[in-house]
C-alpha positions in Angstrom: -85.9 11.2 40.6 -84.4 12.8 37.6 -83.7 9.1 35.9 -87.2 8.2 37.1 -88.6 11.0 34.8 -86.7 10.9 32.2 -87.6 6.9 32.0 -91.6 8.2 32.1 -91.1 10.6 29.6 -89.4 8.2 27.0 -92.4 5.3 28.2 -95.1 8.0 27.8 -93.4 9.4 24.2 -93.4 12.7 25.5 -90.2 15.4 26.1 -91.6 17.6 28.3 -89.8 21.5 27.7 -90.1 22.0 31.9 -89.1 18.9 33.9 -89.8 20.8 37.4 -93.8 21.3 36.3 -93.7 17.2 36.1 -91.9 16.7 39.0 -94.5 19.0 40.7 -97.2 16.5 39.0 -95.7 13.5 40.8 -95.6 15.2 44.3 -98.4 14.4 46.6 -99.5 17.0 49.1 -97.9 14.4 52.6 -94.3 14.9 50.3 -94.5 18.5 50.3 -97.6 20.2 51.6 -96.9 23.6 49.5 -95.3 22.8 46.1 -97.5 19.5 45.3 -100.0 18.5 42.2 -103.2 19.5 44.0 -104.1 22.3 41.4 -102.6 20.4 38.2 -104.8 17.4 39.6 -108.1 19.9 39.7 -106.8 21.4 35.7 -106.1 17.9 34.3 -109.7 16.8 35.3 -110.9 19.6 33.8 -109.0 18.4 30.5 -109.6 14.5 30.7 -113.8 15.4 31.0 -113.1 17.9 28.0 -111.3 15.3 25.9 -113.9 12.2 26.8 -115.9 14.0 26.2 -115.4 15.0 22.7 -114.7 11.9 22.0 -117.5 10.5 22.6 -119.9 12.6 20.8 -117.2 11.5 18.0 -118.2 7.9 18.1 -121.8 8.0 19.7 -123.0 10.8 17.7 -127.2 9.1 17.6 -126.5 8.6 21.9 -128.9 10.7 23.6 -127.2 13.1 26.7 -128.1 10.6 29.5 -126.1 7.8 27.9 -123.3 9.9 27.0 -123.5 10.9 31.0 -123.2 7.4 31.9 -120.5 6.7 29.7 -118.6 9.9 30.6 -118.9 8.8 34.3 -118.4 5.3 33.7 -114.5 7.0 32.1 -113.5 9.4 34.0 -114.6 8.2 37.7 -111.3 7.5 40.4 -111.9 3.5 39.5 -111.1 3.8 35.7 -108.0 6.1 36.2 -106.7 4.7 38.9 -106.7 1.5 36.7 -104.9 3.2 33.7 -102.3 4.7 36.0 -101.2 1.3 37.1 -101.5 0.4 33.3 -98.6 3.1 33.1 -96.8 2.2 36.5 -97.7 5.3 37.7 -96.9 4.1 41.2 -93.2 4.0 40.2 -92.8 7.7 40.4 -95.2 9.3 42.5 -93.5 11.0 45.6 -95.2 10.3 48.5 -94.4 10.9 52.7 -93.2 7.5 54.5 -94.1 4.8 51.2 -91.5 2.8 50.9 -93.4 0.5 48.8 -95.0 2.7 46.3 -97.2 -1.2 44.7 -99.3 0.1 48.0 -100.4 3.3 46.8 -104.2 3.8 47.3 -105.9 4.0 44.0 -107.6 7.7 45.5 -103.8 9.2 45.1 -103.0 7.2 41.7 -106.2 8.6 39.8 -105.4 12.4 41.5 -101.4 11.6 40.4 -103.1 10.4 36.9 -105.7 13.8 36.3 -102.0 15.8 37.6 -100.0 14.5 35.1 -102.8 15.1 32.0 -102.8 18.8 33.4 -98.8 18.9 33.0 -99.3 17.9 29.7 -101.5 20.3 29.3 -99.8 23.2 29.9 -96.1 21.8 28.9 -97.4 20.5 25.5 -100.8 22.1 24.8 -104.0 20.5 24.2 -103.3 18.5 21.0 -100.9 16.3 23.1 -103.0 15.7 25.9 -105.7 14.6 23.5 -103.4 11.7 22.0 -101.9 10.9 25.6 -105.6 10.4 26.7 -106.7 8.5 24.0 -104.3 6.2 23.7 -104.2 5.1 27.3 -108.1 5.6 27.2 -108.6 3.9 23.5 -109.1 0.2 25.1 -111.7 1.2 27.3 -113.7 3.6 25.0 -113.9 0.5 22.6 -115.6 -1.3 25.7 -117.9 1.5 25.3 -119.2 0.8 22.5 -121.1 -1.8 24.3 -123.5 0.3 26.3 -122.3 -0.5 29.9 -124.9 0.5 32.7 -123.5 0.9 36.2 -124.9 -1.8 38.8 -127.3 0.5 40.6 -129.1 1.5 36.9 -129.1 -2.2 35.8 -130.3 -3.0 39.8 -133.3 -0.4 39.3 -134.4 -1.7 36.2 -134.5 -5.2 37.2 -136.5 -4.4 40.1 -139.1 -2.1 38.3 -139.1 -4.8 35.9 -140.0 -7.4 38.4 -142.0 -6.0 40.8 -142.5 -2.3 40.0 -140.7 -0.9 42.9 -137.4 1.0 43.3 -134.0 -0.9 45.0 -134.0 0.4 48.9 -130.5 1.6 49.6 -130.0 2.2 53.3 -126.9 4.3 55.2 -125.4 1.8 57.9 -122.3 3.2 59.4 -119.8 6.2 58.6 -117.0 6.3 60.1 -113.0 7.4 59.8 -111.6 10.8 59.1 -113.4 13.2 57.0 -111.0 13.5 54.4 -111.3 9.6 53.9 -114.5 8.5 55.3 -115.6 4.3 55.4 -118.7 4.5 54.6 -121.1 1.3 54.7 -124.4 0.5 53.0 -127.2 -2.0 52.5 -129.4 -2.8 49.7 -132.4 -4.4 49.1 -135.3 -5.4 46.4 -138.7 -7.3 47.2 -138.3 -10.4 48.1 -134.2 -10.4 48.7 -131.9 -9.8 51.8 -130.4 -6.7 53.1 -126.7 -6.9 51.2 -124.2 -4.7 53.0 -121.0 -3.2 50.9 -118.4 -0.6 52.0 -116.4 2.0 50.0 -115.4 5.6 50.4 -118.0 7.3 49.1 -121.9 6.6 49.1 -121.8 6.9 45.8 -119.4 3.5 45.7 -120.6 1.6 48.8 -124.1 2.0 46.8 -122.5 0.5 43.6 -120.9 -2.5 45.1 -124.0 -3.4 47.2 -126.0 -3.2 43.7 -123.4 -5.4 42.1 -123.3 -7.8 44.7 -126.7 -8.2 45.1 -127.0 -8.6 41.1 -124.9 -11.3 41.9 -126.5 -13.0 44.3 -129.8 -12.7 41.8 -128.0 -14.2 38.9 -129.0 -11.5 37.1 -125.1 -10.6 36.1 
């Protein structure tokens, strides 16, 4: 593991002054229940939201505070940092009980393994360094964000208020699994369309694909 982060550090640009606090950073809680990145995953959060943040106000500074919400959220959700941690091969280097094949690594443990490594950065480097790790891994999709991106239950909404001044009717279908990662399924519907079912592992998700999907199915994406 020593080669493995000393090969991050040089990819990442970074020399970090205590190696153990990023080893900690790449040790999920089924590796070692005790000494894991739990609490560095809950500080870098704190950091990443911080920096976004910050930056956004930088280049939206006429956005009202519901669009800088949505584009906060749209940054910082599991979805988008799970997809930058591949971006940086996160999965090479995360320690992890009984993965042999660390491609498989659920996205849930790559955005926490992300958020963990931010707050090692943090507190190795200090905030000026965490500020240019997140932006330049974050730079491409901040860009994006320029164009005003609305998430697939907002654009859903207004369509149908639009069309036939009534409000999407999202219904919970099933919920089921363990508690700490529940499946939990969803339909949706506007007047005039069909119930369309999604799953995901949060309401909050399953409600967002159903919305996309059914967006989809409208043509109206």
């Amino acid at each position: 593991m020593k080669n493995n982060l000393a090969n991050f550090q040089k990819k990442i640009g970074i020399n970090f002054k205590n190696e153990k606090l990023l080893l900690r950073g790449f040790t999920h809680k089924s590796y070692n229940p005790v000494d894991n990145n739990e609490k560095l995953e809950f500080l870098g959060d704190r950091v990443l939201g911080l920096i976004i943040s910050q930056n956004l106000l930088k280049f939206f500074p006429k956005d009202k505070e519901g669009d800088l919400d949505k584009k906060l959220a749209s940054l910082v959700n599991k979805n988008q940092c799970a997809k930058i941690a591949k971006d940086i091969k996160l999965q090479d280097y995360i320690l992890i009980k009984n993965s042999r094949n660390n491609s498989t690594v659920e996205n849930k443990i790559l955005s926490d393994c992300l958020e963990s490594v931010i707050g090692c950065i943090y507190l190795d480097q200090g905030l000026d360094v965490a500020e240019k790790f997140i932006v330049k891994n974050w730079k491409k999709y901040l860009n994006k964000s320029l164009i005003i991106e609305r998430d697939a239950k907002t654009k859903l909404q207004e369509c149908s208020l639009k069309l036939h001044k009534s409000l999407p009717i999202y219904r919970l279908i099933d919920n089921k699994g363990p508690r700490h990662k529940p499946l939990i399924k969803v339909s949706v519907r506007i007047k005039n369309s069909k119930n369309i079912t999604a799953t995901g592992f949060s309401k909050k998700e399953a409600e967002q694909k159903a919305a996309k999907k059914l967006l989809k199915i409208l043509k109206l994406i």
